[in-house]
C-alpha positions in Angstrom: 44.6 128.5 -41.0 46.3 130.9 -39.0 50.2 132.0 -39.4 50.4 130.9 -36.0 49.3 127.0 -36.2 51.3 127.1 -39.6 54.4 127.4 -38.1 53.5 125.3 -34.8 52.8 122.6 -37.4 55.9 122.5 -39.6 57.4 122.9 -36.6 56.1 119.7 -34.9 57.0 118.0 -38.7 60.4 119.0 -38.7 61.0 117.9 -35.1 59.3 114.4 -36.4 61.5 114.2 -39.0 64.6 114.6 -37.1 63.6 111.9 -34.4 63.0 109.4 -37.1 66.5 110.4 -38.3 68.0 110.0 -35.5 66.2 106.1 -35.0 67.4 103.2 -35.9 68.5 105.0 -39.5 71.9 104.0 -39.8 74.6 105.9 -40.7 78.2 106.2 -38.2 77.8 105.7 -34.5 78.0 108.6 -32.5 80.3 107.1 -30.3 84.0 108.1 -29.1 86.8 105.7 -27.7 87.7 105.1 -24.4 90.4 104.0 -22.6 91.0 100.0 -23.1 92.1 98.4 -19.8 95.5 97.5 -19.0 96.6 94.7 -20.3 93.7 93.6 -22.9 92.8 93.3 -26.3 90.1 92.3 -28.4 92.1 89.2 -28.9 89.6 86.1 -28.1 86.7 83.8 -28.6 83.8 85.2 -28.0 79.9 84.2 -27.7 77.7 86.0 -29.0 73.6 85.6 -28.3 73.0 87.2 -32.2 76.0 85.5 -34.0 77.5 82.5 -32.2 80.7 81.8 -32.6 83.4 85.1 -32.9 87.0 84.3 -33.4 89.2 87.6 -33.2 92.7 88.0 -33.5 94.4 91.5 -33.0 97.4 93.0 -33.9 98.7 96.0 -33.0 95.8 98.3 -34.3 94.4 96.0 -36.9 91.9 93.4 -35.9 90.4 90.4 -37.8 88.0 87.8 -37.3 85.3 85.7 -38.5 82.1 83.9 -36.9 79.8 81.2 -37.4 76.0 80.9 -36.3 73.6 78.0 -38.4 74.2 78.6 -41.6 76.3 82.0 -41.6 79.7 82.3 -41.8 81.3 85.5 -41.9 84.2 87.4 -41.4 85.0 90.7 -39.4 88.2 93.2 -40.3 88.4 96.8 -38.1 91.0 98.8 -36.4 90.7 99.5 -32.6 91.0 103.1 -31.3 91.6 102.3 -27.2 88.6 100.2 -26.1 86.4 101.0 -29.2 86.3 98.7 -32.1 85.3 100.1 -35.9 85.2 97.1 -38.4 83.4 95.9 -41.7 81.9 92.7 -41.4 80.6 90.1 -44.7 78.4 86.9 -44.3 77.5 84.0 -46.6 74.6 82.5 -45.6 73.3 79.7 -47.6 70.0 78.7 -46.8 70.1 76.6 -50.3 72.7 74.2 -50.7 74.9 75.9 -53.8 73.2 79.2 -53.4 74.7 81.6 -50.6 73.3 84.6 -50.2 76.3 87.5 -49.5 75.4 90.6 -47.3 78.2 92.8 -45.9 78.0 96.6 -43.8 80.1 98.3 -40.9 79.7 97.9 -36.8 81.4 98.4 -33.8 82.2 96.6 -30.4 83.5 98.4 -26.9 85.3 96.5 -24.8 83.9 96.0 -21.3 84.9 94.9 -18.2 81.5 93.7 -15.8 81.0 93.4 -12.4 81.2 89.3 -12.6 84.8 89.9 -14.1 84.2 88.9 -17.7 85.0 90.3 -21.1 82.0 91.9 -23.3 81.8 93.4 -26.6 78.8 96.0 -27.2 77.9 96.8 -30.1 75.6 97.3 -33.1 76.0 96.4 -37.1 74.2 98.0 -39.8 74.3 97.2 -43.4 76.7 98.6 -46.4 78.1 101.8 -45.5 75.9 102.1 -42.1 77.5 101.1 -38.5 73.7 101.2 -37.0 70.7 100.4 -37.8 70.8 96.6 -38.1 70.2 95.7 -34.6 72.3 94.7 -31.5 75.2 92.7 -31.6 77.1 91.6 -28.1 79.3 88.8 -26.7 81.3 87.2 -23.7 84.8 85.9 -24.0 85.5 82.6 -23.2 87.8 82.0 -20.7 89.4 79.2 -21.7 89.6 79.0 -25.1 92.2 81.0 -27.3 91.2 81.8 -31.2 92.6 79.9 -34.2 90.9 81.3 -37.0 90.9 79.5 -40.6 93.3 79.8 -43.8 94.9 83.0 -44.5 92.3 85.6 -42.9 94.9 86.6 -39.9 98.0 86.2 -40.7 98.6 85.8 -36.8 99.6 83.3 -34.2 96.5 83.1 -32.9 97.4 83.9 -29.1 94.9 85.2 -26.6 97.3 88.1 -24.6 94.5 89.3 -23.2 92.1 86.5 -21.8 91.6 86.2 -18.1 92.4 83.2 -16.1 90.0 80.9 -14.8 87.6 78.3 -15.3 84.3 79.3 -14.8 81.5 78.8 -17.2 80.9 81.7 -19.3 76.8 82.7 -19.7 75.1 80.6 -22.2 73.9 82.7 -25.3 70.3 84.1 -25.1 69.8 83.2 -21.4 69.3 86.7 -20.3 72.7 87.5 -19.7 73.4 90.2 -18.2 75.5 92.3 -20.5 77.2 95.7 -19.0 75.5 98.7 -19.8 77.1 101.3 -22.6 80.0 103.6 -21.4 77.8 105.6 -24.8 75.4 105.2 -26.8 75.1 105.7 -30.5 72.8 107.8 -32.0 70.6 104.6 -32.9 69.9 103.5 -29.1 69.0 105.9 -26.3 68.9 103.2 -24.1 71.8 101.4 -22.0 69.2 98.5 -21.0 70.8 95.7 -22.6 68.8 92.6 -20.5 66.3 92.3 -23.6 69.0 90.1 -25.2 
């Protein structure tokens, strides 16, 4: 085998290598904070097609939550930088009565705005010490609902600052909403198509 081909082939291999890396592997998202909008916060219940249920409360920087989908129940704690959200979620999920299983890792949301005038979080979750690499995880804020989240996990009153007025409907969960595309996207998803919910 030539010199030539040699080096054309560990070339090709590294270059595999690296895109495989850079897919789906999990790690930190390469994403930066924006700008939130005037007058919002994270603040809200939300719906969410791959977790139901999101209560979260925050304050000042500090942000807190939990959710509820079947049998999972979990809870989220982050800090928001501007419109980006970096938090550590944990789930029971006890698919025998007695016998929860416990999983916890790192994701983030960004705050949206979209065209119909609702709130979104886009995000993704990854487990343990990974922000990616789990899969998607989005919502739409309820407009007419504020959170009251359980026991002593906030700490908060539990007011919704940053809701919008309104009554309309919000879009029911795995309809083939259509979610806003991402302002960026993380080093896990090239793509801002986010119909394929």
């Amino acid at each position: 085998m030539s010199n030539v081909r040699r080096l054309l082939l560990a070339s090709l291999a590294t270059l595999a290598l690296s895109l495989v890396a850079g897919c789906g592997g999990g790690g930190r998202a390469n994403i930066s904070p924006g700008t939130m909008p005037s007058g919002e916060t994270f603040t809200g219940v939300w719906h969410s097609p791959q977790y139901g249920e999101m209560q979260l409360v925050q304050t000042g920087n500090a942000v807190v939550g939990e959710y509820v989908h079947d049998e999972r129940r979990g809870r989220i704690q982050g800090t928001a930088t501007g419109d980006l959200l970096r938090f550590e979620w944990s789930e029971s999920r006890e698919l025998v009565s007695g016998r929860p299983n416990n999983t916890r890792g790192r994701g983030y949301f960004r705050f949206q705005i979209g065209d119909d005038n609702d709130r979104y979080l886009v995000g993704e979750w990854g487990h343990d010490a990974n922000e990616t690499g789990g899969g998607p995880w989005r919502a739409v804020r309820d407009r007419r609902r504020h959170p009251s989240l359980s026991g002593a996990s906030s700490g908060t009153s539990g007011s919704d600052s940053g809701s919008s007025g309104g009554g309309d409907d919000f879009p029911e969960a795995g309809g083939g909403d259509a979610f806003p595309g991402e302002g960026s996207s993380s080093s896990s998803s090239g793509s801002s198509d986010l119909d394929g919910l």
